[in-house]
N, C-alpha and C positions, 0 to 999 in steps of 0.2 A: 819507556813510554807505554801509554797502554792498550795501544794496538799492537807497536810494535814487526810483528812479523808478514809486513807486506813486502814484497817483490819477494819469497820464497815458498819452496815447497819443499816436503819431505825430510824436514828436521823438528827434533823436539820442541817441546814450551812446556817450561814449567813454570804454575804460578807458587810454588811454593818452594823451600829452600833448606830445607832438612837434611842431615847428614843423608838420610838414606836417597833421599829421591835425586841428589845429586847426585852422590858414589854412583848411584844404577846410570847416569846421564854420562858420565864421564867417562863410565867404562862402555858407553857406546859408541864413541870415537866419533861423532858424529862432527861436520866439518863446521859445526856451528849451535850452538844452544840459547833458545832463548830463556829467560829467568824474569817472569811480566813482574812488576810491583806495586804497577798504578802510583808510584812515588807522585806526581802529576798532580794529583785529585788531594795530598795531603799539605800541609801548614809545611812551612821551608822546614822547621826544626823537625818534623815528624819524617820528612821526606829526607832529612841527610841520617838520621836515627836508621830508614829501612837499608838503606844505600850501604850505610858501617857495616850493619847486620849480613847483607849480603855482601859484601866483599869478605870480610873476615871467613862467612861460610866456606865462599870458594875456593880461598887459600887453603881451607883448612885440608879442605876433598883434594887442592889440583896435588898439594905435598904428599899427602899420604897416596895420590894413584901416579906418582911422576910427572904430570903434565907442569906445562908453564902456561900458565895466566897471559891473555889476551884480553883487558876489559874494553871493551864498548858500552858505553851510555848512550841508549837508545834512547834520542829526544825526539820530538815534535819537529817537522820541517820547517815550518813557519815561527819556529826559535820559542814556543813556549813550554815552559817550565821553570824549575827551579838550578840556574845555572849563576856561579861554579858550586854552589852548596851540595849538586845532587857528587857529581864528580869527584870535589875533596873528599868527600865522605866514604864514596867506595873506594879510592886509592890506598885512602887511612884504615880502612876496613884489610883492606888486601896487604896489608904494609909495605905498599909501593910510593915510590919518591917522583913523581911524573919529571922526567923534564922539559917534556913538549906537554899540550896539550891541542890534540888536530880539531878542528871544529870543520865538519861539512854536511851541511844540512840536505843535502841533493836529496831527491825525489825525484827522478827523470820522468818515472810513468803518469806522473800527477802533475808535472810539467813545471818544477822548484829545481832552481839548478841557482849556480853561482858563477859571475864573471865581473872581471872589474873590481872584485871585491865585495861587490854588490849580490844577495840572496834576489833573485827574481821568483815572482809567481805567475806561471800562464794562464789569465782570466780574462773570458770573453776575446779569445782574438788575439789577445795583445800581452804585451808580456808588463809588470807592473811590478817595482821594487817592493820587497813583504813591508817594509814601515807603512805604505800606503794603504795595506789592504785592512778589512774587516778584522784577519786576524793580531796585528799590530795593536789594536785597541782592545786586545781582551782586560776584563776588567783586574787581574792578579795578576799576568804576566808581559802586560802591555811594555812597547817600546817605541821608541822613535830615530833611535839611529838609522844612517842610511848602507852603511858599512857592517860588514861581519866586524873588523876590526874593530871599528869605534864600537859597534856593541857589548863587544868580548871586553875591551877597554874600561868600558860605561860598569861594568860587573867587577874589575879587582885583576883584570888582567896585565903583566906588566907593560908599560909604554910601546916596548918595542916586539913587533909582531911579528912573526916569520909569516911570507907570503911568497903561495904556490900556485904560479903564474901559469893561463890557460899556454903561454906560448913552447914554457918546459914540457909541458904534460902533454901536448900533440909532437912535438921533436923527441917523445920518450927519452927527455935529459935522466935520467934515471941515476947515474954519479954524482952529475949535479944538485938533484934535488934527496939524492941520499945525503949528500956532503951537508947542506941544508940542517935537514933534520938532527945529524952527528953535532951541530952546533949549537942546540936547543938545550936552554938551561934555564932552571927555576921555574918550572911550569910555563914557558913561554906557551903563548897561544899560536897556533900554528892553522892558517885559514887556507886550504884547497879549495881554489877554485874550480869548476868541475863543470861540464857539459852534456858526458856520455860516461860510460861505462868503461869506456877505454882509458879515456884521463884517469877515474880510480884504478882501474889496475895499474898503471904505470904509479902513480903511487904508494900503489899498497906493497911494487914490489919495491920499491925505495923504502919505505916506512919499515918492512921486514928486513933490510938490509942492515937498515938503522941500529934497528932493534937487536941484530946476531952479532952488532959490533957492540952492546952494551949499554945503549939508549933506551931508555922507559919511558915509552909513552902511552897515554892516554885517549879513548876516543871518543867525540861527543858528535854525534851523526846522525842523521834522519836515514831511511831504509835504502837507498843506494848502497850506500859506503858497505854493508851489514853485507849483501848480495857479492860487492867487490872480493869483500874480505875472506869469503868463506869459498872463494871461486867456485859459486854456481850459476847454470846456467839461468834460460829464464824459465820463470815459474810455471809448474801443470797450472792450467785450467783447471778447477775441479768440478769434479761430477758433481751435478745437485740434483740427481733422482728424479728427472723429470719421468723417466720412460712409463714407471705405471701410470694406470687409466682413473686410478681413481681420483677424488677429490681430493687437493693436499694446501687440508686449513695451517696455516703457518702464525707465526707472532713479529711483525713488525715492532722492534721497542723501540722511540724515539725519547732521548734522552737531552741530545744538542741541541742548540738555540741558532746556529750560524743559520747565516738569511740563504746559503748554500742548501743549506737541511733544511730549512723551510720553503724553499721551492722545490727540491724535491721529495718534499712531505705532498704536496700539492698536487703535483703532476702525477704520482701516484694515484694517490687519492682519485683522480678524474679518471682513469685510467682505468684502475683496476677494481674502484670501487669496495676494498676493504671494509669492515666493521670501523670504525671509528671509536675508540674509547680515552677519555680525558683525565688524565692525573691531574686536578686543581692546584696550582703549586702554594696559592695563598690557606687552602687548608689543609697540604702536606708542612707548614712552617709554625701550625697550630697547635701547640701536643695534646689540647683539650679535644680535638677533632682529627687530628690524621689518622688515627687507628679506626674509627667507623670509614671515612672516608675511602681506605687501602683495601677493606673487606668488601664493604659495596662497590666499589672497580673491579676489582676481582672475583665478583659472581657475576658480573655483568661480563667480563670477558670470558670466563670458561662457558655460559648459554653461547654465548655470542660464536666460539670458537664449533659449536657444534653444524654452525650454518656455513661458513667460509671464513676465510682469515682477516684476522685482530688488527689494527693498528693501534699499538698503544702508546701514547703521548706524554709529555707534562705539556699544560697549556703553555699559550705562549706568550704572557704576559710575564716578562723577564723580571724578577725582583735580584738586583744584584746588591743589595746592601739594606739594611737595616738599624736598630741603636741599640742592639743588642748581638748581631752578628756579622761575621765580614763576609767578602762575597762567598770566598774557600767555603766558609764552615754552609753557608747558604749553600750553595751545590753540594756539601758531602750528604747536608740531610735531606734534599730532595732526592740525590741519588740511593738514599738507604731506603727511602718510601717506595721507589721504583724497584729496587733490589726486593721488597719486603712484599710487593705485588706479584713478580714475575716468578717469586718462590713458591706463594698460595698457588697461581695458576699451576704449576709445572707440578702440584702437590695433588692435583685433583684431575687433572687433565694432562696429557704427552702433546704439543703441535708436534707437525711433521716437520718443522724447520723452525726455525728463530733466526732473524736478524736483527742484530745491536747496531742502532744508531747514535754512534758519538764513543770516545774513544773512554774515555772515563764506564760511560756506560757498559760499555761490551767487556772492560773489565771486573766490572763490580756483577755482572751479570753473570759471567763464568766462573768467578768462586765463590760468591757467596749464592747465587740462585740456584746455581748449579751443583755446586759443590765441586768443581775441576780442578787436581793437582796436577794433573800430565795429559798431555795431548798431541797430539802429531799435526802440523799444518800441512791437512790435505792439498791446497795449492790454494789460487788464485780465482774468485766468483769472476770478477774483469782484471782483463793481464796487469800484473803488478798492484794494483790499489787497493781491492781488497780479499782479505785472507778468509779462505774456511776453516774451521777446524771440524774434525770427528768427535763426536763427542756422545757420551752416553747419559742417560734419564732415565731412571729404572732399568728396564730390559730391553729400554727402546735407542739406538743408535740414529742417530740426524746432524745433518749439516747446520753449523753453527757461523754465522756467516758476520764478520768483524766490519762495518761500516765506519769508519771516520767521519765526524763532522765538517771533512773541509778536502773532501775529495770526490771527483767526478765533475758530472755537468746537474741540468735541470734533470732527465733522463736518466739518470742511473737506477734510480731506485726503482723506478718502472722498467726497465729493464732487468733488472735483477729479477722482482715479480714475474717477468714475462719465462724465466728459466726455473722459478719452485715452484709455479703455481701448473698441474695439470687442469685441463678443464674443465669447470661444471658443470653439470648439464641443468642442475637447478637454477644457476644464477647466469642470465643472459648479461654478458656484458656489453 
């Protein structure tokens, strides 16, 4: 996924996957690695192509440093991406035989958990099965099942499902639901239901039980499971440098379309009264014009950035399809226009901080604008949801701060604001 490492702190990420920067990863024992790919943001076929590539890496480093493979397929909570095509593909990469496949989307701190079989989302108050929400209808990864099951089902999975019941997982059945898994063959889909953190460990120690008697499984989970797995606790807070006094202009990027991000693009906005600047999406999709277009935003944001901090946008006039593109390729090139902005600035000017809004975006942002193959996840901006990283810009170190398009309330982003920004004394707010 390509945020990927929220609810932790204090383990690597790397977005790249070369003998060496793995070998160096491996041999730090660290209780957990991330490997980002933004698989997400690419065409299925491109997305199971990075998936082989990185699995086979892994094999290659876990055999030559002794380790045994653990993969996790860090997905989306709200079930989108490219499933089972991302999965097959790193299993085939890793030359592993799954005979389970666990699917648990949980999100506790975002408020996505699982019972009944049923993925729920917590919005406004009230708790709301994900088919119902905004994200169910994304234009590439949209669904309508109401069940984990029938969804997994709906995708290639076989008929029969192994299901792990909130009632084993508070009685810590733990032989039981080890026995369970011992029983998983041919890639069975294997759905935990989940509520708290205790339910995943009482299965992660069943799933490990599984696994030392000779069962290969596979894991497809949102950032719960990721926390369970690597038995840490909860994530630092991290520091976002507010303590000095001086003025600290930062870069909002907004990349995401959810009506989530767009009220709190807003409330921001009232709030703290940012620079305002507009990536036009209908003349990013233009190649006779996005190249003027990309320079003229980007001299307008680096004056801009000398007075207070940038919000920078694509409008928000959603163009999801075309007769010459589908929606994927439509978001990869607006997102390389944004990519191709945020590099000029960062080329001419350092902010004191950068926030990625949208999960795609925060990835295309730290390898390609940034240039980031390794990074340490300094913790947590708000507990669990979204992650910092450390990260370097020339000679200048700043918190890099990973926003998802489909997490928090109206409030977050203004709140976030309210912890980079120290105050100015030029601009009354």
């Amino acid at each position: 996924d390509p945020t990927g490492c929220q609810s932790v702190s204090g383990v690597p990420l790397l977005t790249a996957w070369d003998n060496d920067t793995l070998t160096a990863a491996a041999r730090r024992r660290a209780p957990i690695t991330f490997v980002l790919t933004n698989s997400r943001s690419l065409p299925e076929g491109d997305a199971a192509d990075v998936n082989r590539e990185v699995g086979a890496a892994l094999a290659r480093v876990a055999d030559t440093e002794g380790l045994r493979l653990r993969l996790i397929s860090r997905s989306d909570s709200t079930l989108r991406g490219h499933f089972p095509a991302e999965v097959d593909a790193l299993v085939a990469g890793a030359g592993q035989d799954p005979d389970g496949i666990v699917i648990c989307p949980a999100f506790f701190e975002a408020g996505r958990f699982t019972a009944d079989g049923i993925p729920w989302v917590h919005r406004n108050g009230e708790l709301v099965p994900a088919r119902d929400t905004e994200f169910a209808a994304d234009a590439t990864f949209g669904f309508t099942e109401l069940t984990l099951a029938d969804w997994a089902r709906h995708r290639g999975a076989p008929d029969d499902v192994i299901d792990i019941g909130l009632d084993e997982l508070s009685s810590e059945d733990i032989d039981g639901i080890t026995s369970k898994l011992r029983g998983a063959a041919s890639g069975q889909a294997i759905i935990v239901n989940a509520t708290n953190y205790a339910h995943l460990s009482v299965f992660d120690t069943a799933a490990r039980r599984a696994e030392a008697d000779g069962s290969t499984l596979v894991y497809r989970t949102g950032p719960s499971y990721v926390r369970a797995a690597a038995d840490l606790g909860p994530p630092a807070i991290a520091d976002l440098g507010r303590s000095d006094a001086r003025a600290r202009h930062g870069l909002v990027v907004v990349g995401s379309h959810t009506d989530l991000t767009n009220a709190q693009v807003a409330q921001a906005l009232d709030t703290h009264s940012p620079h305002l600047v507009e990536l036009d999406v209908h003349e990013l999709l233009d190649p006779d014009r996005v190249g003027g277009h990309v320079a003229d935003t980007t001299a307008s944001a680096v004056e801009l950035l000398t007075s207070r901090s940038v919000l920078l946008r694509t409008s928000r006039n959603l163009v999801t399809a075309n007769d010459t593109r589908t929606p994927l390729e439509i978001s990869r090139t607006i997102a390389n226009a944004v990519t191709d902005t945020v590099r000029m600035i960062a080329a001419t000017t350092t902010p004191t901080w950068v926030i990625a809004k949208g999960g795609i975006t925060a990835h295309e942002l730290l390898t390609k604008a940034f240039n980031v193959r390794t990074a340490e996840v300094a913790g947590q901006a708000l507990p669990g949801i979204i992650p910092v990283l450390d990260i370097s810009i020339g000679n200048d170190r700043l918190p890099y701060v990973i926003f998802p398009g489909n997490v928090g309330d109206e409030t977050t982003l203004a709140r976030l604001l309210d912890r980079l920004e120290a105050p100015d004394p030029r601009h009354d707010r």
